[in-house]
Short mmCIF file of the C-alpha atoms (twelve columns), coordinates in Angstrom:
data_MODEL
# 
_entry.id   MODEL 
# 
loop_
_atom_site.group_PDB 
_atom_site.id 
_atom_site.type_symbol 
_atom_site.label_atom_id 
_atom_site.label_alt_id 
_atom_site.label_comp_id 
_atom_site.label_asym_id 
_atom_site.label_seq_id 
_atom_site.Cartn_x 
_atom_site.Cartn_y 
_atom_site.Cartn_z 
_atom_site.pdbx_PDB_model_num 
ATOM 1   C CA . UNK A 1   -8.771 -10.588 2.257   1 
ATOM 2   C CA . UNK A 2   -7.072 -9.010  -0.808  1 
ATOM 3   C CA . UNK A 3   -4.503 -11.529 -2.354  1 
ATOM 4   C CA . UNK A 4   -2.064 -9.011  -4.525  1 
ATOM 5   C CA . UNK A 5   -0.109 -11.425 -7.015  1 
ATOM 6   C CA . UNK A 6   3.524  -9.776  -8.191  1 
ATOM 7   C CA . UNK A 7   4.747  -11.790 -11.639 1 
ATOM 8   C CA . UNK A 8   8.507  -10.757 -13.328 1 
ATOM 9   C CA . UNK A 9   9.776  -11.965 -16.089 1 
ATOM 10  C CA . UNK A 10  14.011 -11.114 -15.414 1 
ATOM 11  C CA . UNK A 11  15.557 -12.189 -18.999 1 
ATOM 12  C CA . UNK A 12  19.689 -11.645 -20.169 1 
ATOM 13  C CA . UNK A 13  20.308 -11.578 -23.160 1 
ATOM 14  C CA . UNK A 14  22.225 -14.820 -24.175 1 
ATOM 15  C CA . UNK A 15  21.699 -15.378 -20.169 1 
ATOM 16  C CA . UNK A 16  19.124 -17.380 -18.061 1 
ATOM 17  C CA . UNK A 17  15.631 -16.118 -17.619 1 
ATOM 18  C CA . UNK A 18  13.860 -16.106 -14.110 1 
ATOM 19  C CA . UNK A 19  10.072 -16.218 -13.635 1 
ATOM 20  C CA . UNK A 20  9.805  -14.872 -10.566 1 
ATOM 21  C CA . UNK A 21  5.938  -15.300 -8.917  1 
ATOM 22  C CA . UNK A 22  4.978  -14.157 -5.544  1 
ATOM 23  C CA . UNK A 23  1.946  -13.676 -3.925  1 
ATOM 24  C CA . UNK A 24  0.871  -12.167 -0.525  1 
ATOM 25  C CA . UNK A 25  -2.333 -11.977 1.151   1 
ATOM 26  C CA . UNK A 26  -3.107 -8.739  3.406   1 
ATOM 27  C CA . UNK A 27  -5.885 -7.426  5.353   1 
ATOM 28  C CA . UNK A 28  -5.916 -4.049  3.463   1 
ATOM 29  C CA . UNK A 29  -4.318 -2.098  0.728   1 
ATOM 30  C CA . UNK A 30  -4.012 1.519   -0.934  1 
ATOM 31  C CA . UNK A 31  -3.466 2.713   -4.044  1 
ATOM 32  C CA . UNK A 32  -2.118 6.257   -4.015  1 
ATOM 33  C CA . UNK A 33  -1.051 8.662   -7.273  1 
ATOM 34  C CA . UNK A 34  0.381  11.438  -6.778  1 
ATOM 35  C CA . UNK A 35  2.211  13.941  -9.362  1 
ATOM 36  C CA . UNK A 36  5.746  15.275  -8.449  1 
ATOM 37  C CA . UNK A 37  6.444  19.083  -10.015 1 
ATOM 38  C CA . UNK A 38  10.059 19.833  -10.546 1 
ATOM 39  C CA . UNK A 39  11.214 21.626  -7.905  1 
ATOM 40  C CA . UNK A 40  9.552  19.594  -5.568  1 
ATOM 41  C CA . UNK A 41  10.986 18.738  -1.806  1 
ATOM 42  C CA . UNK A 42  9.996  16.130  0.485   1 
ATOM 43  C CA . UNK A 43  6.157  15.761  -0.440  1 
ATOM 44  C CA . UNK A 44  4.783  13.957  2.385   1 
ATOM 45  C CA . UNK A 45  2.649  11.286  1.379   1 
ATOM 46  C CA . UNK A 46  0.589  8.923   4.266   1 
ATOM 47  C CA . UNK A 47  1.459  5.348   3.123   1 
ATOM 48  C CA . UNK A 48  0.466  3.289   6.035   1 
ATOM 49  C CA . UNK A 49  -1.386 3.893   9.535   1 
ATOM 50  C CA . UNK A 50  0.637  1.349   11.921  1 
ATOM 51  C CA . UNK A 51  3.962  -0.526  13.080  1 
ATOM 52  C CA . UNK A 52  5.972  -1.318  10.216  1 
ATOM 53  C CA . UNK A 53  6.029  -4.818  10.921  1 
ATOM 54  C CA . UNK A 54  2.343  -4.082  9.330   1 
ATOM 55  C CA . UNK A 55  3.893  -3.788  5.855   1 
ATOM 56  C CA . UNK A 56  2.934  -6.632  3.435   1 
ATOM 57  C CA . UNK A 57  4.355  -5.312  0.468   1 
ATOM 58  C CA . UNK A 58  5.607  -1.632  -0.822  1 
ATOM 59  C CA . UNK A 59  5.547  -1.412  -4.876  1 
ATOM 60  C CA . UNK A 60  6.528  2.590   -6.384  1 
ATOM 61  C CA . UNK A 61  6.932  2.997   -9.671  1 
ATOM 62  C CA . UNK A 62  6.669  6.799   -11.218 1 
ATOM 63  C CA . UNK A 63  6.675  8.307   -15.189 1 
ATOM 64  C CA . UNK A 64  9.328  9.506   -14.702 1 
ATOM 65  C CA . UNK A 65  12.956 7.916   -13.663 1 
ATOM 66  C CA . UNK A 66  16.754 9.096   -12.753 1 
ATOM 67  C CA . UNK A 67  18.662 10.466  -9.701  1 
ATOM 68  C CA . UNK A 68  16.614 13.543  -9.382  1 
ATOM 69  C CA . UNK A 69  13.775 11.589  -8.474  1 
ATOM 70  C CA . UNK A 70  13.963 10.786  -5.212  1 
ATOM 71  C CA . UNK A 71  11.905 9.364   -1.590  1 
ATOM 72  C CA . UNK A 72  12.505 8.760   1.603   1 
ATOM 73  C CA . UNK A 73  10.463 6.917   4.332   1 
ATOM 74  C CA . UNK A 74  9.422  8.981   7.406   1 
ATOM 75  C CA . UNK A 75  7.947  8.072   10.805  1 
ATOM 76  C CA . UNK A 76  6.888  11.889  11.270  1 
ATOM 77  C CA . UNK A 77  9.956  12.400  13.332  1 
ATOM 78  C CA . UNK A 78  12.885 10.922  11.571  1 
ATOM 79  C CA . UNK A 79  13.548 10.311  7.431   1 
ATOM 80  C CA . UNK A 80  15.002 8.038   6.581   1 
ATOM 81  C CA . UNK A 81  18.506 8.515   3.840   1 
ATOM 82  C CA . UNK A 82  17.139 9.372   0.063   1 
ATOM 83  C CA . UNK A 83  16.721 6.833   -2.259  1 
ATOM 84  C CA . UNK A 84  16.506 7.406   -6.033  1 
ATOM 85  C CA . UNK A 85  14.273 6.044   -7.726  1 
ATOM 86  C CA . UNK A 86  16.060 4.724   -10.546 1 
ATOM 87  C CA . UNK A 87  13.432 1.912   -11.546 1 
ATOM 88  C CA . UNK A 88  10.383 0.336   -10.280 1 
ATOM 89  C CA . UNK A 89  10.550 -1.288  -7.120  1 
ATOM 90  C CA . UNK A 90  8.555  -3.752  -5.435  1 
ATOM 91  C CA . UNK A 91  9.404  -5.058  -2.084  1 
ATOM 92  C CA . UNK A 92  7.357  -8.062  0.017   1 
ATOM 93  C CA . UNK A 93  7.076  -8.818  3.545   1 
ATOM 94  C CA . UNK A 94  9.984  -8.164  5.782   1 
ATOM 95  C CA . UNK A 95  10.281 -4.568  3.882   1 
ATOM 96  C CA . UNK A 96  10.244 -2.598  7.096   1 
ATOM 97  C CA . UNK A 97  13.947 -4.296  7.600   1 
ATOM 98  C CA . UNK A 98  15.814 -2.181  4.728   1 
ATOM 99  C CA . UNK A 99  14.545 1.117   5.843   1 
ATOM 100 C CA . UNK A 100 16.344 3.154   8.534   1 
ATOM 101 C CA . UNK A 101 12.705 4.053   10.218  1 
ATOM 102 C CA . UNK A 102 9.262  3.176   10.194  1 
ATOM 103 C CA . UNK A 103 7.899  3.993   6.690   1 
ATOM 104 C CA . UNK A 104 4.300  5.781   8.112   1 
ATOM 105 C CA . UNK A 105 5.222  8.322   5.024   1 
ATOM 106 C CA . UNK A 106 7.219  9.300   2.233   1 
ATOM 107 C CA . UNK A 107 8.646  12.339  1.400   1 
ATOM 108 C CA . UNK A 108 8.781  12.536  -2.437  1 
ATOM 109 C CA . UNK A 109 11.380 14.814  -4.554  1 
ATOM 110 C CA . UNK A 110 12.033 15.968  -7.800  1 
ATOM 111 C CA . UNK A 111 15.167 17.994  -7.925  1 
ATOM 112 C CA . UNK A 112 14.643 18.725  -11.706 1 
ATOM 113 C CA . UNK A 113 14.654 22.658  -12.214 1 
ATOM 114 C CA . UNK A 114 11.071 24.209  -11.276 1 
ATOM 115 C CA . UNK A 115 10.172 25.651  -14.658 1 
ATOM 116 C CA . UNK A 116 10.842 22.382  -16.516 1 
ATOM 117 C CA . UNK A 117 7.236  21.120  -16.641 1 
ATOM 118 C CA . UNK A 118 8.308  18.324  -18.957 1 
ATOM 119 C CA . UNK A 119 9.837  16.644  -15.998 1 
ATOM 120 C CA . UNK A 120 6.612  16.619  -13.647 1 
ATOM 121 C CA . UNK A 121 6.662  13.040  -12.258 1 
ATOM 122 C CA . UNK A 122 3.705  11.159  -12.093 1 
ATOM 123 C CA . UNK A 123 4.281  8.428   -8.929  1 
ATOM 124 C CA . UNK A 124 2.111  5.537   -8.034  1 
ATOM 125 C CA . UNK A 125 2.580  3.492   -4.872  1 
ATOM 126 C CA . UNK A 126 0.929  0.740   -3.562  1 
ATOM 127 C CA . UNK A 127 0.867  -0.419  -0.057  1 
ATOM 128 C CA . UNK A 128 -0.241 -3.582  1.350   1 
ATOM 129 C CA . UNK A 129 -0.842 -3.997  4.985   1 
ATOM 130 C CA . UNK A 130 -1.999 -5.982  7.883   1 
ATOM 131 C CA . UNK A 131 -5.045 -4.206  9.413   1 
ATOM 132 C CA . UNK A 132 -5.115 -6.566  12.406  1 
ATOM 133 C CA . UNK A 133 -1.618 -7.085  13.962  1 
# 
């Protein structure tokens, strides 16, 4: 089984530093990378196959960050609210907890005008999951 290990180094200036170090063993994981065009709305993008109590760990990160860029989870029926993506995030087990549905998908968006090509956002996600609930 794949172990994925997750390492920050959170230092203030004149402040206390944190070495954060985390690791969390799943049955399965995916890698996806997927580029965002201004102009883009809700981009649906399979993350995960099963409950969301499945959900190891959720890490996003994109080229690319401010307001404009924006996801929100989906369980094909329901989204949940938009989140921007201000900043990598990376999110362990339990995950499933802060979003308002299931995350089976996301639905990606960049509401930077459509002829600004300067502002396509390259995205990369990585899922971890349980294969065998």
């Amino acid at each position: 089984m794949p172990d994925l290990k997750l390492s920050v180094n959170l230092a203030i200036t004149g402040g206390p530093s944190w070495i954060v170090e985390h690791r969390e063993t799943v049955d399965a994981y995916d890698v996806i990378d997927v580029v965002v065009a201004p102009g883009t709305t809700d981009m649906v993008v399979e993350i995960q196959p099963g409950a969301a109590t499945q959900l190891g760990l959720f890490a996003i990160q994109s080229s690319l960050y401010g307001p404009e860029i924006q996801f929100k989870t989906s369980d094909g029926s329901t989204d949940s609210p938009a989140v921007a993506l201000l900043g990598p995030q990376f999110h362990g087990r339990g995950v499933a907890t802060l979003f308002a549905v299931a995350p089976l998908s996301l639905k990606l968006s960049n509401s930077h005008p459509a002829a600004d090509n300067t502002k396509r956002a390259r995205i990369q996600i990585l899922v971890g999951r349980d294969a065998t609930p």
